[in-house]
PyMOL Python script that loads the backbone (N, CA, C, O; Angstrom):
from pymol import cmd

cmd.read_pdbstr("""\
ATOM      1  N   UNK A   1       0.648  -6.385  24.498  1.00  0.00           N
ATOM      2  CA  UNK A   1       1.758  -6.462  23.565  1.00  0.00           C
ATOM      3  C   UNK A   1       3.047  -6.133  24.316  1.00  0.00           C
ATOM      4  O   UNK A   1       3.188  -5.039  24.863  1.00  0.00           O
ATOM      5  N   UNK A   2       3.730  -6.822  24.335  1.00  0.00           N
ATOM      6  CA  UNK A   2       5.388  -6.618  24.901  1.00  0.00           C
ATOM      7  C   UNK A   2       6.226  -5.507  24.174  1.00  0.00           C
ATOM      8  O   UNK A   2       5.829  -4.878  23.193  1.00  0.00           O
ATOM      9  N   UNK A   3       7.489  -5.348  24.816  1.00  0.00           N
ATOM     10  CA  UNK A   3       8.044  -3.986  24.348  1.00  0.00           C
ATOM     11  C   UNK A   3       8.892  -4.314  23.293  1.00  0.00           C
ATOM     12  O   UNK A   3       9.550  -3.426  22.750  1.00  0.00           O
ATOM     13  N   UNK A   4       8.952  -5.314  22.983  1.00  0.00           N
ATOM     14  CA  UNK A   4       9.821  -6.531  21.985  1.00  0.00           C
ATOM     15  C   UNK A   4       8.854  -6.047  20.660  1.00  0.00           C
ATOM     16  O   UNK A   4       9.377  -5.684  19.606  1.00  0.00           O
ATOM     17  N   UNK A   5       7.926  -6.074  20.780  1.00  0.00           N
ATOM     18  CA  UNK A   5       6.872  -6.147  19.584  1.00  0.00           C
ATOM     19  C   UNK A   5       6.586  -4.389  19.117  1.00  0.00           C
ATOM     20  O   UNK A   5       6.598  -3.990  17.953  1.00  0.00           O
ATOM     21  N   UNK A   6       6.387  -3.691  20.102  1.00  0.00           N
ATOM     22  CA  UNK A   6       6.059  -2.378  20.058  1.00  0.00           C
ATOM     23  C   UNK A   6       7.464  -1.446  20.010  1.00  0.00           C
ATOM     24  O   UNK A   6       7.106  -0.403  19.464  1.00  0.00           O
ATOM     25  N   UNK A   7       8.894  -1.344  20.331  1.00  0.00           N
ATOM     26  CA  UNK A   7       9.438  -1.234  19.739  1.00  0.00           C
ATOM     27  C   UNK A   7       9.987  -1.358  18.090  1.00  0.00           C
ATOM     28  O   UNK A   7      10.550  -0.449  17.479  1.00  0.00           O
ATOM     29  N   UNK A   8       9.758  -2.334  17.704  1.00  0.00           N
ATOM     30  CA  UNK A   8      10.002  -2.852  15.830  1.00  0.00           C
ATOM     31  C   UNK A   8       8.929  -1.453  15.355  1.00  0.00           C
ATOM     32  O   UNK A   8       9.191  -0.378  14.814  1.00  0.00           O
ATOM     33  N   UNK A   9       7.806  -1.987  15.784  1.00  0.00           N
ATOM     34  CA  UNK A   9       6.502  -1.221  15.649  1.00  0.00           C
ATOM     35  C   UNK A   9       6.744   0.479  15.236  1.00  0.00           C
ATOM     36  O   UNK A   9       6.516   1.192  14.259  1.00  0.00           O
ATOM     37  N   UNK A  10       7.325   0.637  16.559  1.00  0.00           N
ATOM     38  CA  UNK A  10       7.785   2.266  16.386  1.00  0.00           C
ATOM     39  C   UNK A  10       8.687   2.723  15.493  1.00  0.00           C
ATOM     40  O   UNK A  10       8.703   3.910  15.168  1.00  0.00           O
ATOM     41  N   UNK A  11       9.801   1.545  14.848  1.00  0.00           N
ATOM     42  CA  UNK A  11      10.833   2.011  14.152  1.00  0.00           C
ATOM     43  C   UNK A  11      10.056   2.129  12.995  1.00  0.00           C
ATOM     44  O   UNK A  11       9.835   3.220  12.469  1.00  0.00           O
ATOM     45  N   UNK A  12       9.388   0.466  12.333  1.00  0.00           N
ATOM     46  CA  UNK A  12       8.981   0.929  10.888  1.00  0.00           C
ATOM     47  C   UNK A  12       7.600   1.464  10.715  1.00  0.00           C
ATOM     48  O   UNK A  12       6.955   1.238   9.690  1.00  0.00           O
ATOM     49  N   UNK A  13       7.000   2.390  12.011  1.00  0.00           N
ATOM     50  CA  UNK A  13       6.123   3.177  11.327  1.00  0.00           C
ATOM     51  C   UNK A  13       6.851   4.387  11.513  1.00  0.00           C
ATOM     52  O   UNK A  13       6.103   5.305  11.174  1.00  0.00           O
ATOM     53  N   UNK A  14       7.935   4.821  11.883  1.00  0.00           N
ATOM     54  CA  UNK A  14       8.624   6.062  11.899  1.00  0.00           C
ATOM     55  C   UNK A  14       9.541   6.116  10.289  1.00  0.00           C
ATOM     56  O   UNK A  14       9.760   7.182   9.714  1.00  0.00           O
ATOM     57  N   UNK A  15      10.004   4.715   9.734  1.00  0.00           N
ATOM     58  CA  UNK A  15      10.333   4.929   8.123  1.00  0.00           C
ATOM     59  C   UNK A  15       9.255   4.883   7.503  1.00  0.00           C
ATOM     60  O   UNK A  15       9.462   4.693   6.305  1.00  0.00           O
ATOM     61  N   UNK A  16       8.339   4.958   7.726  1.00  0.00           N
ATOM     62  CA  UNK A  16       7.092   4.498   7.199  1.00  0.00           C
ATOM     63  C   UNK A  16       6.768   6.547   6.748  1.00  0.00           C
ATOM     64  O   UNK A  16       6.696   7.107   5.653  1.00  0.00           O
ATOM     65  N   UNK A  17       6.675   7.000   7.921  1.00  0.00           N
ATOM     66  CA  UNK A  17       6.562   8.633   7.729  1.00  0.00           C
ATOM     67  C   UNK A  17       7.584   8.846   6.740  1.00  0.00           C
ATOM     68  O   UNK A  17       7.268   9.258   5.624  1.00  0.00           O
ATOM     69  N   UNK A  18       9.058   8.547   7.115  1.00  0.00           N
ATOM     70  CA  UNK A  18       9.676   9.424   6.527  1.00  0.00           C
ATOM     71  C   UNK A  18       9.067   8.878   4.715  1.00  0.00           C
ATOM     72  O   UNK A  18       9.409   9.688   3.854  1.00  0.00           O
ATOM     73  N   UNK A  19       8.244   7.629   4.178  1.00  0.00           N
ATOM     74  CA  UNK A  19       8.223   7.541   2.987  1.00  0.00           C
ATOM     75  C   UNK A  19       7.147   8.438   2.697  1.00  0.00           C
ATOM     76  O   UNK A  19       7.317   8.989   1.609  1.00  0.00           O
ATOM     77  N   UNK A  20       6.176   8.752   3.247  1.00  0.00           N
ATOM     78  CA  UNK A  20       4.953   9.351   2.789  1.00  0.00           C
ATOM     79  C   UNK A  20       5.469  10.389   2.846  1.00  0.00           C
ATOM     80  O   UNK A  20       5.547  10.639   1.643  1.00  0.00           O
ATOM     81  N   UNK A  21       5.972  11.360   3.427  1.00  0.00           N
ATOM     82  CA  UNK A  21       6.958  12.473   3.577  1.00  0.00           C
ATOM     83  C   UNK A  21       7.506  12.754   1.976  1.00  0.00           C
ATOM     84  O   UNK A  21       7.099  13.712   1.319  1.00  0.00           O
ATOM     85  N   UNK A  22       8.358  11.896   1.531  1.00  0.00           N
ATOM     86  CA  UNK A  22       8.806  11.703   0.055  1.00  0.00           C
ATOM     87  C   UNK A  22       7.702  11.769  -0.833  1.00  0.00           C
ATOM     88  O   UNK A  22       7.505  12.716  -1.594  1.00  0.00           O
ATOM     89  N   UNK A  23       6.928  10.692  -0.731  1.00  0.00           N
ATOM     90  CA  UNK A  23       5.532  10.767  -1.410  1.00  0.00           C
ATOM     91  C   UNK A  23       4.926  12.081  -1.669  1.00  0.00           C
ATOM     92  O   UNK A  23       4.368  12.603  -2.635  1.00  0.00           O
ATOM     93  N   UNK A  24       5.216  12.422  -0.516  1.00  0.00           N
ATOM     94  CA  UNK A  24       4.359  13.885  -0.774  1.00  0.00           C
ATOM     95  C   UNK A  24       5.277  15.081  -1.225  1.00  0.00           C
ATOM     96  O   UNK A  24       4.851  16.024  -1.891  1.00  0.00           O
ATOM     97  N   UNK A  25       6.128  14.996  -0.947  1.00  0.00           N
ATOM     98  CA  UNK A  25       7.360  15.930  -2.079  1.00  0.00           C
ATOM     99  C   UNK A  25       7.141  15.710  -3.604  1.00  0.00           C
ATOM    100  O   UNK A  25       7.141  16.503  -4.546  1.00  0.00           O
ATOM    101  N   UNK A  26       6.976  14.533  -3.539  1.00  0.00           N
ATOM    102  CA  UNK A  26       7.156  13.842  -4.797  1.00  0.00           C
ATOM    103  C   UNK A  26       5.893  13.772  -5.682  1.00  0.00           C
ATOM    104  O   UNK A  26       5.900  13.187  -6.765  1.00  0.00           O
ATOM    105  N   UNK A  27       4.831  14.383  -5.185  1.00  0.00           N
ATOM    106  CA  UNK A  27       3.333  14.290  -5.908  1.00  0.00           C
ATOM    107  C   UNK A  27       3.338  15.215  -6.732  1.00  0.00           C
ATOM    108  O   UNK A  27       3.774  16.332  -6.452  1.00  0.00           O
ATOM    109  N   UNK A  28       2.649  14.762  -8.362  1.00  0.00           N
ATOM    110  CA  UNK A  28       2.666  15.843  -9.233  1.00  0.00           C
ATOM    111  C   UNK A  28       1.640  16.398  -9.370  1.00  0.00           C
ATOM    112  O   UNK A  28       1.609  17.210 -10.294  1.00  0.00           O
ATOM    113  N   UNK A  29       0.622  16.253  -8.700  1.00  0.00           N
ATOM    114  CA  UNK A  29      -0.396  17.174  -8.621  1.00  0.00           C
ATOM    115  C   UNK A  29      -1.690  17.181  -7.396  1.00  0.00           C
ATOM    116  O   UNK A  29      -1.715  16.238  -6.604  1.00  0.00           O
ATOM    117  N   UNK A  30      -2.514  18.046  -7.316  1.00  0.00           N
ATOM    118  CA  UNK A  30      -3.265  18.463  -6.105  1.00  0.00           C
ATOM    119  C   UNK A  30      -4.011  16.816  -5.325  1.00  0.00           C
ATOM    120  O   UNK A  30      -4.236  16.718  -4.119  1.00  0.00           O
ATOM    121  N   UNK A  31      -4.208  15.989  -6.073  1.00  0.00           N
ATOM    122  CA  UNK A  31      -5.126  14.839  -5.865  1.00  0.00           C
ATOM    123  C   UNK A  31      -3.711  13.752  -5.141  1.00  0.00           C
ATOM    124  O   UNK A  31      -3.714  13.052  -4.128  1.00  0.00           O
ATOM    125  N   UNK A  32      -2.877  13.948  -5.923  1.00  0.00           N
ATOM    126  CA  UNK A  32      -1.704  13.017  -5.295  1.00  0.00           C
ATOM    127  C   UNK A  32      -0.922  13.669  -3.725  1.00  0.00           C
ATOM    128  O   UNK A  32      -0.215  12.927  -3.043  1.00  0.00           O
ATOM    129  N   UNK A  33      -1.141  14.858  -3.406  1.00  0.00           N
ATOM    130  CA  UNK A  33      -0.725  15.373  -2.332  1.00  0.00           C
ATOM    131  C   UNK A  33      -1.792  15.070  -1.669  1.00  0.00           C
ATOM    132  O   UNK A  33      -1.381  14.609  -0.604  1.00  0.00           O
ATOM    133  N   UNK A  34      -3.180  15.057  -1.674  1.00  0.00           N
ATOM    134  CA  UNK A  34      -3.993  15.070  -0.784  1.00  0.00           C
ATOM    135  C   UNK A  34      -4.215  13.296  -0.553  1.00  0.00           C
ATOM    136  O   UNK A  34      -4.741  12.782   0.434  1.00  0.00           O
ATOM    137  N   UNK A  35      -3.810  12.772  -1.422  1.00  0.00           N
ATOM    138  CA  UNK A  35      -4.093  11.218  -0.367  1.00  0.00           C
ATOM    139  C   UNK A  35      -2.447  11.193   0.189  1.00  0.00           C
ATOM    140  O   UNK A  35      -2.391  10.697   1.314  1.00  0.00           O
ATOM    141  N   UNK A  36      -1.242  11.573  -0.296  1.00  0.00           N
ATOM    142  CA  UNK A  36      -0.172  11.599   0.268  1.00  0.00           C
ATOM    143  C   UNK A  36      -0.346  12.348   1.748  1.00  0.00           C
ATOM    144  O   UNK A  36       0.254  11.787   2.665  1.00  0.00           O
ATOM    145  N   UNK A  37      -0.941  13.301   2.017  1.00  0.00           N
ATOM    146  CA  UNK A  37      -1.426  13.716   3.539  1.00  0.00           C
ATOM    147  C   UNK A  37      -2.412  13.001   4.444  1.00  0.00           C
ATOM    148  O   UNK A  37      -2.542  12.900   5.664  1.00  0.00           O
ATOM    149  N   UNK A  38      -3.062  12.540   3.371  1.00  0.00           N
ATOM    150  CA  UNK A  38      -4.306  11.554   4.166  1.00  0.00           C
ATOM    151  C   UNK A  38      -3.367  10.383   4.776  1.00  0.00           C
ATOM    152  O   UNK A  38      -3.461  10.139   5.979  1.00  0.00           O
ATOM    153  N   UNK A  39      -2.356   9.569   3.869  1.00  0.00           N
ATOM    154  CA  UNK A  39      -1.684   8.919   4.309  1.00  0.00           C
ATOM    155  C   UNK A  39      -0.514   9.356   5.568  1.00  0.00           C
ATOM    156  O   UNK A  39      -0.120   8.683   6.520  1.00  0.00           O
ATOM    157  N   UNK A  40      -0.229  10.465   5.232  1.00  0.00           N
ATOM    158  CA  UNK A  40       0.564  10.652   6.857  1.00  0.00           C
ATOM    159  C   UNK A  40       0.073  11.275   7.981  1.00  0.00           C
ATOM    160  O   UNK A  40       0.795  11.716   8.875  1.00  0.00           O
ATOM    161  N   UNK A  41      -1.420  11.341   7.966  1.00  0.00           N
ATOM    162  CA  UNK A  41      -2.304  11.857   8.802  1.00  0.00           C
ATOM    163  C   UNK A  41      -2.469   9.945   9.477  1.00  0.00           C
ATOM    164  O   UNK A  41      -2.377   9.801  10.696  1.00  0.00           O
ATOM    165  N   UNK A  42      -2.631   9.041   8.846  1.00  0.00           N
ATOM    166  CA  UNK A  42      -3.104   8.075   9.665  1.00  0.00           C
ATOM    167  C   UNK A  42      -1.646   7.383   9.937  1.00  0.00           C
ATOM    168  O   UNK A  42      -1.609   6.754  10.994  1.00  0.00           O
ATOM    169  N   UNK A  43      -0.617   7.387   9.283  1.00  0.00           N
ATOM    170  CA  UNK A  43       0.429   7.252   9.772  1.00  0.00           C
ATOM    171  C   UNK A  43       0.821   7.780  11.575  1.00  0.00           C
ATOM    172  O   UNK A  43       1.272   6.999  12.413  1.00  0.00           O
ATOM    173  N   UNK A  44       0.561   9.013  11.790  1.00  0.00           N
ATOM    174  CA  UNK A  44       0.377   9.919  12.785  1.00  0.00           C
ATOM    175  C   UNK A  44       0.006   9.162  13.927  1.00  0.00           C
ATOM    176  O   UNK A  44       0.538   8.807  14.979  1.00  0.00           O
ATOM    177  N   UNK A  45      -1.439   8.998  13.177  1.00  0.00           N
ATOM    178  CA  UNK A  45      -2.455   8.224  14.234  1.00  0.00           C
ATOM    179  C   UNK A  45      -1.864   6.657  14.762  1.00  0.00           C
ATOM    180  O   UNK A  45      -1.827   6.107  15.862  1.00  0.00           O
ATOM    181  N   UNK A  46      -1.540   6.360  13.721  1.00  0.00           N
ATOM    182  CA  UNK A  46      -0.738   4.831  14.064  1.00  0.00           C
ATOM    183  C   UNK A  46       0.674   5.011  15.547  1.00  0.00           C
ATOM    184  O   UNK A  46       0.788   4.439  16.630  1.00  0.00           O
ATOM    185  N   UNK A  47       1.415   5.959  14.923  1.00  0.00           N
ATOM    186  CA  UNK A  47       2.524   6.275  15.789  1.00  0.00           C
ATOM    187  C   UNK A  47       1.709   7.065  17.296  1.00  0.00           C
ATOM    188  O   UNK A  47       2.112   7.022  18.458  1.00  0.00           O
ATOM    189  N   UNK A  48       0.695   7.624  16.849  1.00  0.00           N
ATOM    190  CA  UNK A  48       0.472   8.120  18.625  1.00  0.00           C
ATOM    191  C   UNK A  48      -0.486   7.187  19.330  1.00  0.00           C
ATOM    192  O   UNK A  48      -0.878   7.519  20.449  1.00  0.00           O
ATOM    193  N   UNK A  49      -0.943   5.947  18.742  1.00  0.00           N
ATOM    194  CA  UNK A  49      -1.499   5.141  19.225  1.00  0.00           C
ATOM    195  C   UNK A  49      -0.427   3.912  20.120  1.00  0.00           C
ATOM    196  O   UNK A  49      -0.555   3.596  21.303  1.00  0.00           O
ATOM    197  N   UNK A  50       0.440   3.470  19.303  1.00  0.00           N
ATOM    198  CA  UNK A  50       1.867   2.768  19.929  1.00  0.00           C
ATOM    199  C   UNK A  50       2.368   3.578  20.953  1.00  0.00           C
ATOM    200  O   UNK A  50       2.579   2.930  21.978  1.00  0.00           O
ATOM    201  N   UNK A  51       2.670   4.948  21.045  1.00  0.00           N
ATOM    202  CA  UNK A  51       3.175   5.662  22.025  1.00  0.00           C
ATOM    203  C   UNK A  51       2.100   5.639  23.396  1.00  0.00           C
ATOM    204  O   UNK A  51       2.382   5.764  24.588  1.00  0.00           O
ATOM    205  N   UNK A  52       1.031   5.472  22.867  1.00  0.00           N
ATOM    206  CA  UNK A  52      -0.068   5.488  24.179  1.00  0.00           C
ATOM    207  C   UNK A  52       0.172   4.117  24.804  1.00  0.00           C
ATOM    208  O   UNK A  52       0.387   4.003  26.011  1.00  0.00           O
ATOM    209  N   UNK A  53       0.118   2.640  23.615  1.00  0.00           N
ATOM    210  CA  UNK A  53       0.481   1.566  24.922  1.00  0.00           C
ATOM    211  C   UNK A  53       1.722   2.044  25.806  1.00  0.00           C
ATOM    212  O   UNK A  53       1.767   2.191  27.028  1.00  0.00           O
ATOM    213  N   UNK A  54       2.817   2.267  24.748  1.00  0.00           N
ATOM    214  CA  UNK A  54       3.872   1.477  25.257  1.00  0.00           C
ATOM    215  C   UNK A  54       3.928   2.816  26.904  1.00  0.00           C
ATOM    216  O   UNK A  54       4.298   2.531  28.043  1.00  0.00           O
ATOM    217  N   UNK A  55       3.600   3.709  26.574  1.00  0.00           N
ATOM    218  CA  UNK A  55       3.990   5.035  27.763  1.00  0.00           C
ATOM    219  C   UNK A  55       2.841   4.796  28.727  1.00  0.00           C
ATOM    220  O   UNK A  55       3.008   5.019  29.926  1.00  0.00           O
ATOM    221  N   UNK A  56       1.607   4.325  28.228  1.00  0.00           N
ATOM    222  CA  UNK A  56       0.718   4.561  29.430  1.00  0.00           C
ATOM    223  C   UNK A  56      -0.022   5.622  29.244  1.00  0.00           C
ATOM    224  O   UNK A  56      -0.718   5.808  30.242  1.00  0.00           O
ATOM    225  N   UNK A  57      -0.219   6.500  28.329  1.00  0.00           N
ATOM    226  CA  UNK A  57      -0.455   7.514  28.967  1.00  0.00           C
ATOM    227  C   UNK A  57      -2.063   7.969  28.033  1.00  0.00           C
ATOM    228  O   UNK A  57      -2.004   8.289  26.846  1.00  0.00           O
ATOM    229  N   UNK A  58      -2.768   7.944  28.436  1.00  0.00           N
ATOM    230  CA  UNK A  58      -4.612   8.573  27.525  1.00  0.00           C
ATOM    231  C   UNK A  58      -4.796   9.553  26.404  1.00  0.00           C
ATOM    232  O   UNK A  58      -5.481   9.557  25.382  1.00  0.00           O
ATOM    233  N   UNK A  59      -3.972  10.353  26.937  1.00  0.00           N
ATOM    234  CA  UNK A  59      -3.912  11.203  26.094  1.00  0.00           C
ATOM    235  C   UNK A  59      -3.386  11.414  24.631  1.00  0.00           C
ATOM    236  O   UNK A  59      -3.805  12.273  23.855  1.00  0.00           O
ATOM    237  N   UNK A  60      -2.358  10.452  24.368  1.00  0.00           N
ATOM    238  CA  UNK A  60      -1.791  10.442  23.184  1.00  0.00           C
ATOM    239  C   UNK A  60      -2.926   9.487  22.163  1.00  0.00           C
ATOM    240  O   UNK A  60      -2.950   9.516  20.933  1.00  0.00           O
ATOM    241  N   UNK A  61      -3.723   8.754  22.962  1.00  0.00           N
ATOM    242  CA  UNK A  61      -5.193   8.105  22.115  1.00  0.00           C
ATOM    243  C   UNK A  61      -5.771   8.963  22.028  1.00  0.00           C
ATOM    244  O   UNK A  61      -5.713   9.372  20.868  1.00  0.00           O
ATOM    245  N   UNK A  62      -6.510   9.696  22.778  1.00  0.00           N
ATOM    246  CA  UNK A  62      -7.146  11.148  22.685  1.00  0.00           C
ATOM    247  C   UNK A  62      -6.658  12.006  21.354  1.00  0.00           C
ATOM    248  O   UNK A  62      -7.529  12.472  20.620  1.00  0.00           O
ATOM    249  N   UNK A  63      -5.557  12.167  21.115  1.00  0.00           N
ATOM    250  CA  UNK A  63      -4.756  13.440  20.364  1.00  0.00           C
ATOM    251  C   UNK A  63      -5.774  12.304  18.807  1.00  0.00           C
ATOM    252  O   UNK A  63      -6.586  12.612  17.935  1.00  0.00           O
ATOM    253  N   UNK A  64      -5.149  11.116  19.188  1.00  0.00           N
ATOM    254  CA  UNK A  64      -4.989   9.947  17.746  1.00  0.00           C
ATOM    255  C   UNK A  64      -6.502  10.204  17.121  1.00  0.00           C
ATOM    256  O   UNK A  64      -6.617  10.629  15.971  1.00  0.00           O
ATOM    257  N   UNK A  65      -7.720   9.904  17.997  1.00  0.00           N
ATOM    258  CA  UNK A  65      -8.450  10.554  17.932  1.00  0.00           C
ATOM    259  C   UNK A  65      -9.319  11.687  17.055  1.00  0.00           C
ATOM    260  O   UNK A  65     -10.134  11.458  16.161  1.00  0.00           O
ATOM    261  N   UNK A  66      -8.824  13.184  17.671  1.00  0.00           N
ATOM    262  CA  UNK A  66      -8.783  13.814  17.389  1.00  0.00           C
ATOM    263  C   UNK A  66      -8.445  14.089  16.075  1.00  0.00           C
ATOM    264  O   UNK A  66      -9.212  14.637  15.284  1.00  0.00           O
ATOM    265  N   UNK A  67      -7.174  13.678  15.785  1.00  0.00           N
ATOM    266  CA  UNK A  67      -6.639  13.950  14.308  1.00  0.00           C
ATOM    267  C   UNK A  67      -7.185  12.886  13.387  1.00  0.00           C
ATOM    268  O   UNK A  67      -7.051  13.231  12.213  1.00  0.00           O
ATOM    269  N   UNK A  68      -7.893  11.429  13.568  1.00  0.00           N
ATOM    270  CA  UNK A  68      -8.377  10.693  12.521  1.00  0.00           C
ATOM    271  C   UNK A  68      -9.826  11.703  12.341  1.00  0.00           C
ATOM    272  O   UNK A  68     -10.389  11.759  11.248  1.00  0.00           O
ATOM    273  N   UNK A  69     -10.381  12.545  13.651  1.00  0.00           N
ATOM    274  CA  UNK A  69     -11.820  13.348  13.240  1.00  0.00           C
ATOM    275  C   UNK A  69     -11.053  14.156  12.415  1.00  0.00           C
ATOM    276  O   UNK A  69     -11.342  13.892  11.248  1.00  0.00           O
ATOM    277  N   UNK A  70     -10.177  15.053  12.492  1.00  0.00           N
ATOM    278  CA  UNK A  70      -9.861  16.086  11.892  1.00  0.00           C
ATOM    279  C   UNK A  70      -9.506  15.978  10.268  1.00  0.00           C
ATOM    280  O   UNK A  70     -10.014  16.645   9.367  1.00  0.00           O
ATOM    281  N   UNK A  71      -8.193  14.649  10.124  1.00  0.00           N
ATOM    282  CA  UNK A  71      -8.170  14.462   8.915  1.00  0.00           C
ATOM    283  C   UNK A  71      -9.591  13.818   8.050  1.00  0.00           C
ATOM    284  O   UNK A  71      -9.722  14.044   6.847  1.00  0.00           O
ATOM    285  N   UNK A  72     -10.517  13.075   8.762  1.00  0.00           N
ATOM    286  CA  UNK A  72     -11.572  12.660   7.864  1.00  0.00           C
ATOM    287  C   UNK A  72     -12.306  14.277   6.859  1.00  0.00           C
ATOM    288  O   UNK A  72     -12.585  14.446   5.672  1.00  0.00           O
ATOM    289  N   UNK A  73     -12.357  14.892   7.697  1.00  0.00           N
ATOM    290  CA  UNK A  73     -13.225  15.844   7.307  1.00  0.00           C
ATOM    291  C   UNK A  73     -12.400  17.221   6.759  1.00  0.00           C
ATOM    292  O   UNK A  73     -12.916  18.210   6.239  1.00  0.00           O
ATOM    293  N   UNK A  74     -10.766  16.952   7.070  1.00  0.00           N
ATOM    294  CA  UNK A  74     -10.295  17.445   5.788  1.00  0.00           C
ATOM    295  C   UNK A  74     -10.117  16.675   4.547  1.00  0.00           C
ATOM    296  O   UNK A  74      -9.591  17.199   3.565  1.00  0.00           O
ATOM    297  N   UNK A  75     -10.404  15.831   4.544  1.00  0.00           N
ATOM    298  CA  UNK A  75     -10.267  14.942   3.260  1.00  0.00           C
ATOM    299  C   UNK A  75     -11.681  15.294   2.801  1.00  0.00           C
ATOM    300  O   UNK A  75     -11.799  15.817   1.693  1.00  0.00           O
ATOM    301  N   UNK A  76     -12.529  15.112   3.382  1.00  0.00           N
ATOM    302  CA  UNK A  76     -14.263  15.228   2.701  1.00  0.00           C
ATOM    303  C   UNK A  76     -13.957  16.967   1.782  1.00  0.00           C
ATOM    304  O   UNK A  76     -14.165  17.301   0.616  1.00  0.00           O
ATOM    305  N   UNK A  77     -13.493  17.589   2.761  1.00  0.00           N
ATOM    306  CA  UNK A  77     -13.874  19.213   2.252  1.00  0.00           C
ATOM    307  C   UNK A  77     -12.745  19.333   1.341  1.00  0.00           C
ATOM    308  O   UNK A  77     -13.119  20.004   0.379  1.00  0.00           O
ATOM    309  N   UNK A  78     -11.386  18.940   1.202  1.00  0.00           N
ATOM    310  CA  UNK A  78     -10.472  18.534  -0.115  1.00  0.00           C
ATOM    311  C   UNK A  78     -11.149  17.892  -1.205  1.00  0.00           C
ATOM    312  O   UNK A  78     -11.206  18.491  -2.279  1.00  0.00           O
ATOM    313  N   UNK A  79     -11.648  16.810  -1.087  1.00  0.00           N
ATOM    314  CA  UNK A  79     -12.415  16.127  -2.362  1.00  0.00           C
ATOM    315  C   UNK A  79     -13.507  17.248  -2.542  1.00  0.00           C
ATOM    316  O   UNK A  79     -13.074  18.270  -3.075  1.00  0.00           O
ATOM    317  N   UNK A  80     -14.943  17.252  -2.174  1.00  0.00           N
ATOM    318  CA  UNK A  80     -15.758  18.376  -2.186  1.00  0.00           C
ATOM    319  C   UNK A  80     -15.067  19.201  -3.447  1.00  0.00           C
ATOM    320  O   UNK A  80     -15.175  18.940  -4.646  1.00  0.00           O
ATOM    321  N   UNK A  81     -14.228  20.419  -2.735  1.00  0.00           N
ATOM    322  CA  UNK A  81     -13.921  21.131  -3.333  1.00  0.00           C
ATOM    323  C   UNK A  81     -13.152  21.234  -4.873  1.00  0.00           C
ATOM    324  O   UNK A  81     -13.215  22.064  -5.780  1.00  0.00           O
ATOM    325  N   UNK A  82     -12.285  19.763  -4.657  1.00  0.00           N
ATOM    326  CA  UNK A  82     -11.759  19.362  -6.137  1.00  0.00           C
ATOM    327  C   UNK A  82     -12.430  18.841  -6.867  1.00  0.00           C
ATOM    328  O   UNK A  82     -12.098  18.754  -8.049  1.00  0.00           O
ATOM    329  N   UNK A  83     -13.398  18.412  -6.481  1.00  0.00           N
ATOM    330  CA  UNK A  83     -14.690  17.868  -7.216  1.00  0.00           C
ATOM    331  C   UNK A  83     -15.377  19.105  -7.980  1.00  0.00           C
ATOM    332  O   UNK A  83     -15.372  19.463  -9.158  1.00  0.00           O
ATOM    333  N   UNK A  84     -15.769  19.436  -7.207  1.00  0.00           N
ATOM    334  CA  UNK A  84     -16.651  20.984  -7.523  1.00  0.00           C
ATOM    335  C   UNK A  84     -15.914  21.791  -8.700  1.00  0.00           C
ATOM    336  O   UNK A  84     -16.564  22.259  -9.634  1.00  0.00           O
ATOM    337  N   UNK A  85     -14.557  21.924  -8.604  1.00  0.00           N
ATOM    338  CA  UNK A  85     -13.637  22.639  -9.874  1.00  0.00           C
ATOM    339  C   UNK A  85     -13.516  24.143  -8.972  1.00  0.00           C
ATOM    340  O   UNK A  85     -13.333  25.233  -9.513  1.00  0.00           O
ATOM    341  N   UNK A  86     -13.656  23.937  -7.544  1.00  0.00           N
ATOM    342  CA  UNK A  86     -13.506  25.584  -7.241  1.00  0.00           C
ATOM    343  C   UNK A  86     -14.363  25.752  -6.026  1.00  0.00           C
ATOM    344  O   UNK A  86     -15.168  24.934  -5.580  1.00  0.00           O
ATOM    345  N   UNK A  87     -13.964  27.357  -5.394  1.00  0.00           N
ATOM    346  CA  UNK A  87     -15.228  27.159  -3.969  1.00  0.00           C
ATOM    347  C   UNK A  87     -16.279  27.792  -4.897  1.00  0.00           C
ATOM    348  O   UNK A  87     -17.422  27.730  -4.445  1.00  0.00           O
ATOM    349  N   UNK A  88     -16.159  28.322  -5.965  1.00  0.00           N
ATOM    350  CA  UNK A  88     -18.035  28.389  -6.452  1.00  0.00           C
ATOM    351  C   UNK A  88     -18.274  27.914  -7.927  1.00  0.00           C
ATOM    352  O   UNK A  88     -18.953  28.389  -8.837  1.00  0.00           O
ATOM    353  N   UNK A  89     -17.582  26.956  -7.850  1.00  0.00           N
ATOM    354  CA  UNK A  89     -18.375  25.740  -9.322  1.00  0.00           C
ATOM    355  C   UNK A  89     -19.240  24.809  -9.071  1.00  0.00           C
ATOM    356  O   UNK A  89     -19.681  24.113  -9.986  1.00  0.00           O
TER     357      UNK A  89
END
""", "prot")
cmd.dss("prot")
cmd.show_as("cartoon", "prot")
cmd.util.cbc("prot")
cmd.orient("prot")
C-alpha cells in the first residue's frame, strides 16, 4: 500500500476515535459504554496496525495484537458479569 493510501487511512481512523470517544461520553448506560469501548479498542488496533506498515516497525502489530487478546476477553468478562446481574448472581 503506498503512502497516498495509508496516509487518508490515518486521518479518518484518527476522526473515527475522536467519534467513539463521543459515543462513549454520550452512552446512557453500562451496555452502551461497553460496546462504545469495544469499539475504540479495535479502532486502536486499526490505527496501530497502519502505523506498523507505514513505519516499519513489528512491534506496533505486536502491541495491535495484544490489545485485540486483551479487549476480547474484556468484553467476555463485561458481558459475563452483566449478564449474571452481579459478581455473585
Amino acid at each position: 500500500m503506498p503512502a497516498f493510501i495509508v496516509v487518508p487511512a490515518l486521518f479518518w481512523v484518527t476522526l473515527l476515535l475522536v467519534a467513539g470517544g463521543l459515543a462513549l461520553i454520550r452512552a446512557r448506560d453500562v451496555l452502551q459504554r461497553v460496546v462504545a469501548l469495544d469499539l475504540l479498542a479495535v479502532i486502536v488496533i486499526a490505527l496501530l496496525a497502519l502505523l506498523c506498515f507505514l513505519w516499519g516497525q513489528a512491534y506496533y502489530f505486536d502491541a495491535a495484537v495484544a490489545l485485540a487478546l486483551l479487549s476480547f476477553v474484556a468484553t467476555v468478562a463485561a458481558a459475563r458479569y452483566l449478564g449474571s446481574g452481579g459478581p455473585f448472581g
